[in-house]
C-alpha positions in Angstrom: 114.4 101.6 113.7 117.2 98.9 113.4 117.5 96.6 110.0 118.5 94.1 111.2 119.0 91.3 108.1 117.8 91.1 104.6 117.9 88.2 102.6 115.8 86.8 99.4 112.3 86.3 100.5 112.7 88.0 103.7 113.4 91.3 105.9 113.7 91.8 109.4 113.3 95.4 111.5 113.6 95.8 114.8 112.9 91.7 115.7 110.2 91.3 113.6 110.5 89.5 110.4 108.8 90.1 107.1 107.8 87.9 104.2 106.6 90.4 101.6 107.2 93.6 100.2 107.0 96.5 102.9 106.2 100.2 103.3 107.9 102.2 105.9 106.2 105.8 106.4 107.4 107.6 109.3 109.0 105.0 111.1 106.2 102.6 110.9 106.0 99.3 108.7 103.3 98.1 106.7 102.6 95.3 103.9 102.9 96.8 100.8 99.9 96.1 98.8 100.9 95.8 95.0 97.7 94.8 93.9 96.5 98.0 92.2 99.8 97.5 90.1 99.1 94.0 89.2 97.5 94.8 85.9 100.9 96.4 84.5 102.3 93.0 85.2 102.8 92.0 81.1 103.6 95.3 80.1 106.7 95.2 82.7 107.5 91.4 82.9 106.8 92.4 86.5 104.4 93.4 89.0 106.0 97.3 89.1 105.7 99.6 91.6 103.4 102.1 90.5 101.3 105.2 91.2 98.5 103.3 91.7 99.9 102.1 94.7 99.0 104.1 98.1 102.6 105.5 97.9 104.0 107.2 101.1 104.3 110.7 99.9 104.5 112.8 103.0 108.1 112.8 103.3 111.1 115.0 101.5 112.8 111.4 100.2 111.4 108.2 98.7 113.8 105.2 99.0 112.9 102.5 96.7 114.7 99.3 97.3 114.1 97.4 93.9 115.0 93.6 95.4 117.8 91.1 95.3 118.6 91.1 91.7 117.2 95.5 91.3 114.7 93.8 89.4 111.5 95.5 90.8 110.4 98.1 88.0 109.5 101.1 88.9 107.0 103.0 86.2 107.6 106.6 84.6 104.4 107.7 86.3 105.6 106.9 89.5 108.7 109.1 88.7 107.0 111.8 87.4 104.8 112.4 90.2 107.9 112.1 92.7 109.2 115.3 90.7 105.9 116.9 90.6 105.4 116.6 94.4 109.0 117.7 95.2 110.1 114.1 96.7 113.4 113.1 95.9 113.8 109.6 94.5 116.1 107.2 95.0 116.0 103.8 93.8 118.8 101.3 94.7 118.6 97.5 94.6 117.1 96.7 98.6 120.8 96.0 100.0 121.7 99.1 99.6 118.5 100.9 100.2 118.8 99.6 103.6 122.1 101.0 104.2 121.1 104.0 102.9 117.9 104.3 105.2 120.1 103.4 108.6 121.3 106.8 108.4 118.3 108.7 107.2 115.8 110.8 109.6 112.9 108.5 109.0 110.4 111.8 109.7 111.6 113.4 106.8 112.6 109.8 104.5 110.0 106.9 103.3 110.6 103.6 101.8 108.8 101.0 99.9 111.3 97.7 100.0 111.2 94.7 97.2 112.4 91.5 99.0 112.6 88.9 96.3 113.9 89.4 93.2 
C-alpha cells in the first residue's frame, strides 16, 4: 500500500485519491462513515470518532490519524474498548499516522484517517 500525499481535504493511496475520512482494514480502504457519531457533535465541538462507528477491530494496532490540525476527537469509550479488546492505540495527528503506517504489517495494523482538520 503506498501513501502517496496527504494534504487538507484530501489523501491519496496507491493512485487513488480520497476526499473524506477513510478506513483501512487489512490493506483495504473504505469511506469512513461517521454518521453513527454525528450525535456527539455538541458535546465534542466535533463530529468524534466513536464506538458507534463500525471500527476495524481485527487487528493487534489501531492507528488513528486525528487530521491537519489533531483536531479529530476521539471519545473515552472508544478508548476503553481498545484496552478491553487488547488493540493497541495510537492516535497521532494524520501526518504522522501515515508515516507511522508505511512501515506497519497492515495484516496485523488498522487505521481510521481524519483528512481535514
Amino acid at each position: 500500500m503506498r501513501f502517496e500525499s496527504f494534504s487538507f481535504g484530501f489523501i491519496r493511496i496507491d493512485g487513488v485519491t480520497y476526499e473524506h475520512d477513510v478506513v483501512v482494514e487489512r490493506g483495504i480502504v473504505r469511506k469512513r462513515n461517521k454518521k453513527p457519531s454525528k450525535e456527539l457533535r455538541d458535546v465534542y465541538g466535533h463530529t468524534p470518532l466513536s464506538s458507534k462507528e463500525e471500527i476495524p477491530w481485527k487487528c493487534r494496532r489501531l492507528i488513528v490519524g486525528t487530521g491537519m490540525h489533531a483536531a479529530l476527537p476521539v471519545t473515552d469509550e472508544l478508548k476503553r474498548s481498545a484496552k478491553q479488546r487488547k488493540v493497541e492505540l495510537i492516535i497521532l495527528p494524520t501526518a504522522q499516522a501515515i508515516e507511522a503506517l508505511k512501515s506497519e504489517d497492515l495484516e496485523r495494523t488498522n487505521a481510521i484517517l481524519h483528512v481535514t482538520c
